[in-house]
DOLODREN-713151 format. One line per 2 residues: their letters; for each residue x negated, y negated, z negated of C-alpha. Coordinates in nm, 4 decimals, decimal comma, padded with zeros to 6 digits. Layout:
! DOLODREN-713151
A = X Y Z  ...;
***
This chain:
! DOLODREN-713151
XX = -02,5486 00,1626 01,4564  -02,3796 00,1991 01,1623;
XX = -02,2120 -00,1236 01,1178  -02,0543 -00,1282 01,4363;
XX = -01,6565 00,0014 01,4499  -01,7165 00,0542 01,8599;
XX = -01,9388 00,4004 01,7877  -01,7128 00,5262 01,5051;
XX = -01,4270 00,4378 01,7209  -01,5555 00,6131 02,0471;
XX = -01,6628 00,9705 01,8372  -01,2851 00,9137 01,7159;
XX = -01,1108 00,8695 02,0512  -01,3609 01,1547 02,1831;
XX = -01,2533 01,4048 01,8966  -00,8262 01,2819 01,9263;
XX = -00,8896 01,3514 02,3256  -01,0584 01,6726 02,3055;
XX = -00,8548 01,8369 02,0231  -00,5467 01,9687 02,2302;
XX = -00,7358 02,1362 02,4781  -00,9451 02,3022 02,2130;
XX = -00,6394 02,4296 01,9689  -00,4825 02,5586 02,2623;
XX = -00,6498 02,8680 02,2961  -00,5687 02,9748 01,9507;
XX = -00,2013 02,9372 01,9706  00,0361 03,2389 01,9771;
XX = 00,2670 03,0151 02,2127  00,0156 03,0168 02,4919;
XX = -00,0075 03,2052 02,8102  -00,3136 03,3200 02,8424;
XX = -00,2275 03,2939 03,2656  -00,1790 02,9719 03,2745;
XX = -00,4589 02,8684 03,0373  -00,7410 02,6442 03,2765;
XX = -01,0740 02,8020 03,1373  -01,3222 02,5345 03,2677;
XX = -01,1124 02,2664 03,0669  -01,0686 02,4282 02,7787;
XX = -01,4536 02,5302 02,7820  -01,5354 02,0870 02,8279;
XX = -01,3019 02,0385 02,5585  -01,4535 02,2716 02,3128;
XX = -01,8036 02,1636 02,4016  -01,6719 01,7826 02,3649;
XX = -01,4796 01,8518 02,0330  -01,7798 02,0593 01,8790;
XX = -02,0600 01,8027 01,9838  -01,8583 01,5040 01,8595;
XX = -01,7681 01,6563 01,5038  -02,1283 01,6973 01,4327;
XX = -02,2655 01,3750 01,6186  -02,0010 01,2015 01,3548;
XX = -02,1196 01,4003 01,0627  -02,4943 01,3591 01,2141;
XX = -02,5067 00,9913 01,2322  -02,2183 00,8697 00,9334;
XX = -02,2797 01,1030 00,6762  -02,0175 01,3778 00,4911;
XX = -01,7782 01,0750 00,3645  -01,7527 00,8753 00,6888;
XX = -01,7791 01,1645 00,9079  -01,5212 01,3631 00,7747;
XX = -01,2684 01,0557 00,7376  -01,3465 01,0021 01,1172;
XX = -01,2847 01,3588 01,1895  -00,9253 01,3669 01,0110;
XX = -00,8468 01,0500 01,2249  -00,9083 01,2382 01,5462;
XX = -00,7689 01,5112 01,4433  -00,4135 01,2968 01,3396;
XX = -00,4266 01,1301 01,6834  -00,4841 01,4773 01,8554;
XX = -00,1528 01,6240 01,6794  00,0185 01,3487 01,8268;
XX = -00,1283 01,3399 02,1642  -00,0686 01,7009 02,1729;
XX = 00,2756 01,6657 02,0986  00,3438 01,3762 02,3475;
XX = 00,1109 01,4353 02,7016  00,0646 01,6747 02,9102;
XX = -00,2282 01,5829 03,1639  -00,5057 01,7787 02,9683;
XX = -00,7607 01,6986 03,2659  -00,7389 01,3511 03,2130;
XX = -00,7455 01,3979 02,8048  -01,0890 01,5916 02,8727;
XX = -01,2322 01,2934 03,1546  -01,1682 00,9964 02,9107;
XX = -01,3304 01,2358 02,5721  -01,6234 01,3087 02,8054;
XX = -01,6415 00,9289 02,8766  -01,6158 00,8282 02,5212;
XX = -01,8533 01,0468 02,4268  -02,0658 00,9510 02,6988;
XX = -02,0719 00,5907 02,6375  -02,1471 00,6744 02,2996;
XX = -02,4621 00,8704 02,3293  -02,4942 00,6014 02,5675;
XX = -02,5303 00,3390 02,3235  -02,7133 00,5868 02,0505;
XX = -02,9838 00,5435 02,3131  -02,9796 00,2116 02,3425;
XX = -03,0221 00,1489 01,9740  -03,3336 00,4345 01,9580;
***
């Protein structure tokens, strides 16, 4: 498992897709009204779980170099969509097919 690019890629997408949802309920900016709980709760579950699968299964170096990739490609997702339901379906799937293939491999 850790040869492959697909995994690392997958916990990368997973973290980039879940990381808007998640900042949002920290930010001064947002109406708390308008925020969609459930989603938010996924995306924090998603983001959390994925973080510590990719420190989990790469190690410190290789986890945390994922983890600032996700986080990069979050900023800009953030900045550029705005259908947060279908940014939490395709982290869940990514994270899904992940575990997924962690399976497989155990």
């Amino acid at each position: 498992m850790n040869g492959s690019i697909v995994p690392m890629a997958l916990l990368v997408a997973a973290i980039a897709l879940s990381w808007p949802k998640f900042i949002a309920m920290f930010r001064f900016e947002t109406n708390p009204a308008t925020m969609e709980t459930t989603t938010i709760s996924v995306a924090t579950a998603v983001f959390l779980g994925t973080t510590g699968l990719a420190f989990q299964q790469y190690g410190a170096a290789a986890g945390g170099i994922m983890c600032a990739l996700g986080l990069g490609a979050g900023q800009s997702l953030r900045k550029t969509t705005r259908v947060a339901r279908l940014e939490t379906m395709l982290s869940i799937a990514c994270l899904a097919i992940f575990l997924t293939a962690i399976a497989a491999v155990l």
